[in-house]
C-alpha positions as CSV (number, residue, x, y, z in Angstrom):
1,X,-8.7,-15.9,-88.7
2,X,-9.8,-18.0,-85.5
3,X,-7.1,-18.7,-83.3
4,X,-6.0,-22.8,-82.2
5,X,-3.9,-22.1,-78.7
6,X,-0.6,-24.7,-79.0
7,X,-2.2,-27.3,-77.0
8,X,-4.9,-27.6,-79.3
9,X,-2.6,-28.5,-82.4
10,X,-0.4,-30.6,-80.1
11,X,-4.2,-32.4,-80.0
12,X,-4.9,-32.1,-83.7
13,X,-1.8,-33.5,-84.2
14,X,-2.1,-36.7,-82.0
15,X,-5.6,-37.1,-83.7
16,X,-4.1,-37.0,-87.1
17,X,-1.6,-39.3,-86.0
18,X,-4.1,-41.5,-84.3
19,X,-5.9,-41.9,-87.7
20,X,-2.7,-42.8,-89.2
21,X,-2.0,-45.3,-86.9
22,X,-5.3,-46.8,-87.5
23,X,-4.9,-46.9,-91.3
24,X,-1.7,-48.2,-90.8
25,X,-2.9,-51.3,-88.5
26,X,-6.2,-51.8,-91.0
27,X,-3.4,-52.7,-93.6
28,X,-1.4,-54.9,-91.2
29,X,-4.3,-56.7,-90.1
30,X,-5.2,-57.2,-93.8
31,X,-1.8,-58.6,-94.1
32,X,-0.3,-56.4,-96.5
33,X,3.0,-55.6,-96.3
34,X,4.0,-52.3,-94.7
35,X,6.6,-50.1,-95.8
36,X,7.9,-46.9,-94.6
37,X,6.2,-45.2,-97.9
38,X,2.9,-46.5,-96.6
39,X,3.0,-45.4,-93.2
40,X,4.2,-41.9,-94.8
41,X,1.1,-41.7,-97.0
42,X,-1.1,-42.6,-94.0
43,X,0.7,-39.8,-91.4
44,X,0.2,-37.3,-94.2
45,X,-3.7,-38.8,-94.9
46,X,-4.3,-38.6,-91.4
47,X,-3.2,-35.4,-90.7
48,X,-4.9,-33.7,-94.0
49,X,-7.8,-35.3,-93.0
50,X,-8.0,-33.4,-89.2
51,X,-5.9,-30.6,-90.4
52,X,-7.7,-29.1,-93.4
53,X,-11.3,-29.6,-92.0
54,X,-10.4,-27.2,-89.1
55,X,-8.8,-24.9,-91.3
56,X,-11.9,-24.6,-93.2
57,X,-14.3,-24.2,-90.0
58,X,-11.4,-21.6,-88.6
59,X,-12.1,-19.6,-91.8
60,X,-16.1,-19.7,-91.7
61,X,-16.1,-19.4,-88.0
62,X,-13.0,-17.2,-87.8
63,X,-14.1,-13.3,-89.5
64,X,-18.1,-13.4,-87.6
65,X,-16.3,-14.6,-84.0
66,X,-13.7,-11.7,-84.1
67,X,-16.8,-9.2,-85.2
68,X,-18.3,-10.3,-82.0
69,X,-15.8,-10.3,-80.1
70,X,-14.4,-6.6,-81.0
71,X,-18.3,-6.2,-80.3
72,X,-18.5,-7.4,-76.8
73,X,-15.0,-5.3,-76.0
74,X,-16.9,-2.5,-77.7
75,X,-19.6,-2.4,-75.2
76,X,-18.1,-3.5,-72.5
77,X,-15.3,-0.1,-72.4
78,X,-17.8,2.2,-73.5
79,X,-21.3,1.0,-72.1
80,X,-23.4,1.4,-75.9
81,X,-26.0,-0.7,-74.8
82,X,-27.9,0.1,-78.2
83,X,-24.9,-0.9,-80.3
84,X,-25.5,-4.6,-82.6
85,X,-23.5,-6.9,-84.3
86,X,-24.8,-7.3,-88.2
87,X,-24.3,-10.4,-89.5
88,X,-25.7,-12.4,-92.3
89,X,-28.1,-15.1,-91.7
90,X,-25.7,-17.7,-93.5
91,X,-23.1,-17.4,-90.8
92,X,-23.0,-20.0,-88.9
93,X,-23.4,-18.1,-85.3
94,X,-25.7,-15.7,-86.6
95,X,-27.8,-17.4,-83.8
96,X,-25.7,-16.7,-81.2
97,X,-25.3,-12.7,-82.6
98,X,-28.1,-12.3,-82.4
99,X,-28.9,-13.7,-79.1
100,X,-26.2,-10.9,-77.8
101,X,-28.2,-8.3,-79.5
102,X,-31.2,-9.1,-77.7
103,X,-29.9,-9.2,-74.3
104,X,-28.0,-5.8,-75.1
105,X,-31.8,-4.5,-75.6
106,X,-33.2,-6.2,-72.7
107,X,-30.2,-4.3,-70.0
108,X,-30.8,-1.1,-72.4
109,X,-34.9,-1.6,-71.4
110,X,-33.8,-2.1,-67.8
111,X,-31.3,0.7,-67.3
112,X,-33.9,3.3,-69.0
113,X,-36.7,2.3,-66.9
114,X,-34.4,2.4,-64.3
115,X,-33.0,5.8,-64.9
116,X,-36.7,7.0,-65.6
117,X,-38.1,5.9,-62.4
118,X,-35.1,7.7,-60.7
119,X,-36.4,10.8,-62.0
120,X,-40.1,11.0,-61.4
């Protein structure tokens, strides 16, 4: 699951509440009558409506970011510059996998020649 660092919810939460406040003035300025049940269901609105969309991304995003990371950690304590991270095409940073997994060919092309030219 991805990781959201303290300061991040402290700024998920003000957004939530932010949207709550809004909802919450959009009734005022209607001129509706607001009571402390109403503010309530806004607060818990706006924070479902900031709160669960990250949780989803945090899922999706979550499982093929940790694969690359261990990945990158991978290669960078061993030096397997022919090692790749598989993921399917629907994942969202698929892209950006496979982006790593070209530049780990391109330094594995330039240390070979590199080592080859050293020897002849």
């Amino acid at each position: 699951m991805l990781h959201i660092s303290g300061e991040s919810r402290l700024g998920l939460l003000a957004t939530g509440l932010t949207v709550a406040g809004a909802a919450v003035g959009g009734v005022y300025f209607a001129g509706a009558p607001i009571s402390a049940g109403i503010v309530a269901y806004y607060v818990l609105l706006g924070l479902v409506a900031v709160f669960v969309p990250v949780w989803l991304l945090s899922g999706s995003l979550g499982r093929p970011l940790e694969l690359l990371r261990q990945s990158i950690s991978a290669t960078r304590r061993d030096g397997d510059l022919t090692r790749e991270v598989v993921l399917p095409d629907a994942t969202p940073i698929a892209p950006l996998a496979s982006a790593y997994n070209e530049l780990l060919a391109t330094f594995h092309s330039i240390t070979t020649r590199i080592v080859f030219k050293a020897l002849v």
